[in-house]
C-alpha positions as CSV (number, residue, x, y, z in Angstrom):
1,X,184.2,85.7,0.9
2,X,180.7,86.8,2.2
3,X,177.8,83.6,2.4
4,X,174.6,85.1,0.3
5,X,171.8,83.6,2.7
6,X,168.8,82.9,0.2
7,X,166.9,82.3,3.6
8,X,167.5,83.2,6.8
9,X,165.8,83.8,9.9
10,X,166.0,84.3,13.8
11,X,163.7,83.0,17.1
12,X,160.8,82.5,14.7
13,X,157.9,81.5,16.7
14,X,154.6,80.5,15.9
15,X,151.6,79.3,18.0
16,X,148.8,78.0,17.6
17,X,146.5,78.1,20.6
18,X,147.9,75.8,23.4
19,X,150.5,74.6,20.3
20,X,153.8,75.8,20.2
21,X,154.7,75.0,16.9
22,X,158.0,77.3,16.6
23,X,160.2,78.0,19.1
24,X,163.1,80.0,18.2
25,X,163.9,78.5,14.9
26,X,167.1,79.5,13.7
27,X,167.9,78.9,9.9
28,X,170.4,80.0,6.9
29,X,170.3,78.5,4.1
30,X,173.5,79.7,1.7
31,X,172.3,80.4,-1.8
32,X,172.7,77.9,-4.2
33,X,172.5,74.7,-1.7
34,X,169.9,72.2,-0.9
35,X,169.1,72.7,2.8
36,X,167.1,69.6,4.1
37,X,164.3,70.1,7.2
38,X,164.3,66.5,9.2
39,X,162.1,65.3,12.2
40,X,159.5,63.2,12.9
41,X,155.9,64.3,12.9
42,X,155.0,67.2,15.0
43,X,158.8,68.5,14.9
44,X,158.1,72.0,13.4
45,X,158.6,71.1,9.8
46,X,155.4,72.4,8.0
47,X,154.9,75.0,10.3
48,X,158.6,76.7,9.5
49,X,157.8,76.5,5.4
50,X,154.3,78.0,6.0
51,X,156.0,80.7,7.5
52,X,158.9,81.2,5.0
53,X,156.9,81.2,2.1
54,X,154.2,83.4,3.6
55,X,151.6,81.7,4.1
56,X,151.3,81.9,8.0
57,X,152.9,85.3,9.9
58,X,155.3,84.0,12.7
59,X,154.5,85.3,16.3
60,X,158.1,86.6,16.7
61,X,161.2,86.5,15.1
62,X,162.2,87.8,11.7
63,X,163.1,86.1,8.4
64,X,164.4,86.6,5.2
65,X,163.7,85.1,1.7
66,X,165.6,85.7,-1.3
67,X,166.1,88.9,0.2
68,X,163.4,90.0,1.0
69,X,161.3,90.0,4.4
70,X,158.7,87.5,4.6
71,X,156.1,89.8,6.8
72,X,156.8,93.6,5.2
73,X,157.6,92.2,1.5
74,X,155.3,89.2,1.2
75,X,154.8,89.8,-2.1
76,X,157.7,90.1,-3.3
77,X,158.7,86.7,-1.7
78,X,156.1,85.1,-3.3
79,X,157.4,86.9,-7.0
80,X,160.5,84.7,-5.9
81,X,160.0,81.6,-4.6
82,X,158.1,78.5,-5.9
83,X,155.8,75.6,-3.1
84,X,155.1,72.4,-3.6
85,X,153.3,71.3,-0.9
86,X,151.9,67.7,0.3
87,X,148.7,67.8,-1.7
88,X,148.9,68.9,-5.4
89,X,147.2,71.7,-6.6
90,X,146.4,71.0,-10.4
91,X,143.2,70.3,-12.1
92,X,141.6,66.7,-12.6
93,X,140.2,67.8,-15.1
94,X,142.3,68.7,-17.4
95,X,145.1,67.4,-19.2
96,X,148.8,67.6,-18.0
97,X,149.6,70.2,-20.8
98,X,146.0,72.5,-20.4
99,X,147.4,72.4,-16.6
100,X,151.0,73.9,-17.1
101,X,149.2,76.0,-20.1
102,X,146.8,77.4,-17.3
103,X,149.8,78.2,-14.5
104,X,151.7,79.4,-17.2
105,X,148.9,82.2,-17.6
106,X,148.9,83.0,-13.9
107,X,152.4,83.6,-13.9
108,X,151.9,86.2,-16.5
109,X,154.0,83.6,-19.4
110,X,152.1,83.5,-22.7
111,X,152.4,82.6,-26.3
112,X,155.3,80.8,-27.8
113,X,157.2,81.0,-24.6
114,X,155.1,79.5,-22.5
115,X,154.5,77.1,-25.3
116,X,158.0,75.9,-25.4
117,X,158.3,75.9,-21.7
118,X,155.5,73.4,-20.9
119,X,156.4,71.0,-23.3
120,X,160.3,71.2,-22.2
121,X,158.6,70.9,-18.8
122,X,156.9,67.9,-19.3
123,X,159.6,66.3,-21.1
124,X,161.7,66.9,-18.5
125,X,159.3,65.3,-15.8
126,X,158.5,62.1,-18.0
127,X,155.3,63.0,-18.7
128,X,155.5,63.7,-22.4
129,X,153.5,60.8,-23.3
130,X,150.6,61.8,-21.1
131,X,150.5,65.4,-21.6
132,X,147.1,64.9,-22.9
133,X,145.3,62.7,-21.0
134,X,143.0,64.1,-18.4
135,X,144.7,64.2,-15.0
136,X,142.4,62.2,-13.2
137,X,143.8,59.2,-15.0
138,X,147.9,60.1,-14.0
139,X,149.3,57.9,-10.9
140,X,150.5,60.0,-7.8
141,X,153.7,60.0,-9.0
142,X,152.9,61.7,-12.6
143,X,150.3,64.2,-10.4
144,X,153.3,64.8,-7.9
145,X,155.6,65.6,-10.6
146,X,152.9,67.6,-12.6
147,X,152.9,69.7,-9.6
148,X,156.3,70.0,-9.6
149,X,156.5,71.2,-13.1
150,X,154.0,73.6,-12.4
151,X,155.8,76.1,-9.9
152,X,158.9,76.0,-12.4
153,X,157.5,77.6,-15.4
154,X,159.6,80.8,-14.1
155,X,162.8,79.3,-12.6
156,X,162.2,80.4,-9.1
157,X,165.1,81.6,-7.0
158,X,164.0,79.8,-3.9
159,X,161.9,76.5,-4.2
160,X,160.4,75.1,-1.0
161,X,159.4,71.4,-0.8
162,X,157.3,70.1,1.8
163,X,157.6,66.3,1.9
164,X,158.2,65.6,-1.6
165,X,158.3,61.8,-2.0
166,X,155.7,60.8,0.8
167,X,153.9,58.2,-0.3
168,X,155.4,57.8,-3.7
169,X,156.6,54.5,-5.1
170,X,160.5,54.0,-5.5
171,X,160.5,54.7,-9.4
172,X,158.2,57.5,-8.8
173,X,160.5,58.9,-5.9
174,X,163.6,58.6,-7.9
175,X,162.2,60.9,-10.7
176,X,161.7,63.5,-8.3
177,X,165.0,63.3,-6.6
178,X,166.8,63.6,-10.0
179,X,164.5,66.7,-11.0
180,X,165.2,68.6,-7.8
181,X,168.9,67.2,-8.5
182,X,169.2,69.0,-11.8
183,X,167.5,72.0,-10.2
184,X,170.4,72.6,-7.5
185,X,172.8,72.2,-10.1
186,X,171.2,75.2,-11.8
187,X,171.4,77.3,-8.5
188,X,168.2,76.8,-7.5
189,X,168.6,77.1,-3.8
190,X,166.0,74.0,-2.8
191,X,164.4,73.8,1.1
192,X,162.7,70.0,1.6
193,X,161.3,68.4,4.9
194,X,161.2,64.9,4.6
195,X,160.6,62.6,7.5
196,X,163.5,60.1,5.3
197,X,167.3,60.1,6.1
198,X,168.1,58.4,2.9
199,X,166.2,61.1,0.9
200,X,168.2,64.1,3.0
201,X,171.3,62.0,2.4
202,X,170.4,61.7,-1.4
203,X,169.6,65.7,-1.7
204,X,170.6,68.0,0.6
205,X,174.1,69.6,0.9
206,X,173.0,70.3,5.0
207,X,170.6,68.9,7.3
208,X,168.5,70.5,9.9
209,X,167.2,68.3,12.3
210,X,164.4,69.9,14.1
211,X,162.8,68.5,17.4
212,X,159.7,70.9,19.3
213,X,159.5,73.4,17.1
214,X,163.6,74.2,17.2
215,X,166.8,73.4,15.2
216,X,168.3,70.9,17.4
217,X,171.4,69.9,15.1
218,X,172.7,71.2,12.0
219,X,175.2,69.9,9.7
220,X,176.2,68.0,6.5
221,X,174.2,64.1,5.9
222,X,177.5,62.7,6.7
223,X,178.4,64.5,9.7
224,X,174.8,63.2,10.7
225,X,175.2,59.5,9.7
226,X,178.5,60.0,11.4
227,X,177.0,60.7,14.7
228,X,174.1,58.4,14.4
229,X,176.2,54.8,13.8
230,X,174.1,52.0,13.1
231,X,171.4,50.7,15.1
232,X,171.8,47.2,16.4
233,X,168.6,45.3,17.3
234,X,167.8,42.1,18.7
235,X,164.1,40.5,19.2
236,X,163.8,38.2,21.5
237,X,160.2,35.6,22.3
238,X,159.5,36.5,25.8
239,X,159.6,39.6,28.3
240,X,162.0,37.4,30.7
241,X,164.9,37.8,28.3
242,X,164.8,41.3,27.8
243,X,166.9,42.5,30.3
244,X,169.4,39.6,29.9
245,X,169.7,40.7,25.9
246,X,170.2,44.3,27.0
247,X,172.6,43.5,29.5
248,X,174.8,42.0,26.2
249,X,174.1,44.9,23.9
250,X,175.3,47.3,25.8
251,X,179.2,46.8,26.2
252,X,178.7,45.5,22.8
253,X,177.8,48.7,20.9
254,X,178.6,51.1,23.6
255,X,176.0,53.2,24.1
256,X,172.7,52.7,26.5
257,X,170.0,50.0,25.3
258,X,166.4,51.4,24.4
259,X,163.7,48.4,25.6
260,X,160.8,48.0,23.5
261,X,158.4,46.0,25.4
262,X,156.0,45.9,23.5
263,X,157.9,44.5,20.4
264,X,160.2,42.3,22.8
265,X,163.2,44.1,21.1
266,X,166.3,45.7,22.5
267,X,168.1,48.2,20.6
268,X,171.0,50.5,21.1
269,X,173.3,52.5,18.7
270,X,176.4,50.5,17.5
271,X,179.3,53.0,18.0
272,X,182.0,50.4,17.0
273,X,181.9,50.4,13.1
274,X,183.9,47.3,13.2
275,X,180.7,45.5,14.9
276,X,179.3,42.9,13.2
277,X,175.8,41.3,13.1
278,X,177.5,37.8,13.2
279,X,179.8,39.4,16.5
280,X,176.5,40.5,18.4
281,X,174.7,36.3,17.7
282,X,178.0,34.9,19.2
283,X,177.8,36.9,22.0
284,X,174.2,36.6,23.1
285,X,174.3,32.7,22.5
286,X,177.2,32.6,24.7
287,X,175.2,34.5,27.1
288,X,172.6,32.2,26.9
289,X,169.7,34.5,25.4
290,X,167.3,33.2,23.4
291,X,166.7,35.1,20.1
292,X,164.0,35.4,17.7
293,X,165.2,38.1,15.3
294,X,169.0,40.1,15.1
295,X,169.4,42.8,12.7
296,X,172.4,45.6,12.3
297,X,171.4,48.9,9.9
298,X,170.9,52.6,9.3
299,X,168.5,54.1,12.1
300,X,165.2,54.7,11.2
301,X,164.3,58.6,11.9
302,X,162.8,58.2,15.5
303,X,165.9,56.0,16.5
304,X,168.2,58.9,15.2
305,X,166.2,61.4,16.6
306,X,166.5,59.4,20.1
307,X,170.3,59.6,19.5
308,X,171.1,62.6,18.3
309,X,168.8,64.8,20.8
310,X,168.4,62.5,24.1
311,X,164.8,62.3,23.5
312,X,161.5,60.0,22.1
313,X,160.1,61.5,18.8
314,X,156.8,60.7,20.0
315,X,157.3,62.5,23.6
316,X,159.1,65.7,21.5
317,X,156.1,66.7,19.3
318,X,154.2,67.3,22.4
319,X,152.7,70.6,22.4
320,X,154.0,70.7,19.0
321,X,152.1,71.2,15.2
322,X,153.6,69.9,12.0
């Protein structure tokens, strides 16, 4: 059977002046899936949605939206997609309901339609009970949410979300991971960045992990857990001990310890699942290495990113933009 792409494009690249933001990114994203954008600051991320929604022509390269070419057909792109980016774009001063009244306008919706689409917006959101307060007074969970509601008063075929949850409490983070939930079950085909693994893992059906402005590794979250393993880390109260820690840690998990100096901690990715935390203690006391601290759990991004690409996050999003 032929894959519908509802976004795909080829060597994309974009610069700005002695920044290479995009080099070559490759994407397809099938319709009807959840394709999450990972990476650490300065990966490409922003740059590559700014692109496929329009807002910013690429150098080079070609790409596709809902069809449609995002440098010859702009508009029409824009007719299909919905953006939510990192800062909200409703009014303080007005209410929740005068705001989804006032977008439902714009997008051409009117009477009792747009009516009974704003309040099954806002009920859908939580924010029933404070459709009518002024929305200077709503946290910034109810304004990221708001926002939210906003670009779906005509179900868009393609929505793009640039880092949805940053900065968002857990409860407020959890309502927007069940909206954009329900939304992919609709066939809304949904593209995120997010700087999270557990919010890919949570949402996306594939993950992009993108490193200088390229797709460095593509696949499902657990195909991606799969090839991160767990990251073992031990902190230990002087310098002199460091190498003596790593020295243990490496045999132990298998794969080449990463010193931290700075935070006196060794850490390395655990490709044993049968390792335990209790294991690695033993072995270091036996050793004769002092510890202050010993943990075993999920990478964080930049220690997946280290992983997965052979690289630092930091020392990747040089020369690189958002």
């Amino acid at each position: 059977m032929t894959t519908t792409y509802a976004v795909l494009s080829e060597g994309l690249e974009k610069r700005f002046g002695e920044v290479h933001a995009l080099r070559g990114l490759d994407l397809a994203v099938p319709a009807g899936t959840v394709r999450a954008l990972l990476g650490p600051n300065g990966a490409g991320k922003t740059t590559a949605l700014r692109v496929l929604t329009t807002l910013t022509a690429p150098d080079a390269g070609t790409a596709r939206v809902a069809g449609h070419d995002v440098v010859r057909e702009a508009a029409a792109v824009r007719r299909a997609i919905a953006v939510t980016g990192q800062e909200t774009s409703v009014d303080d001063d007005l209410s929740g309901r005068e705001n989804l009244h006032l977008f439902a306008r714009l997008r051409r919706v009117r009477g009792p339609a747009a009516r009974a689409r704003t309040d099954g917006l806002l009920e859908r959101f939580g924010l029933a009970e404070a459709a009518d307060r002024l929305v200077r007074t709503y946290s910034g969970g109810m304004r990221r949410r708001l926002d939210l509601a906003a670009g779906l008063l005509l179900p868009p075929e393609v929505l793009f979300l640039d880092e949805p949850t940053t900065g968002l409490d857990p409860h407020s983070r959890n309502r927007i991971w069940e909206a954009v939930g329900e939304l992919a079950g609709e066939g809304t085909t949904v593209v995120l960045t997010t700087q999270y693994l557990e919010e890919a893992d949570r949402l996306a059906d594939g993950v992009v992990l993108l490193g200088g402005g390229r797709a460095r590794l593509q696949g499902s979250p657990a195909e991606l857990k799969a090839r991160i393993g767990s990251w073992a880390e031990i902190v230990v109260p002087d310098e002199t001990a460091l190498s003596a820690a790593a020295v243990v840690l490496g045999p132990l998990t298998g794969s080449e310890p990463v010193l931290d100096r700075e935070r006196l901690a060794v850490g390395a990715v655990a490709t044993d699942p049968a390792l335990t935390l209790p294991r690695i203690v033993r072995e270091l006391d036996a050793a004769g290495v002092p510890l202050a601290d010993a943990a075993l759990r999920p990478p964080t991004l930049d220690e997946a990113f280290l992983r997965l690409t052979g690289e630092h996050a930091e020392s990747a999003g040089k020369g690189t933009a958002a």
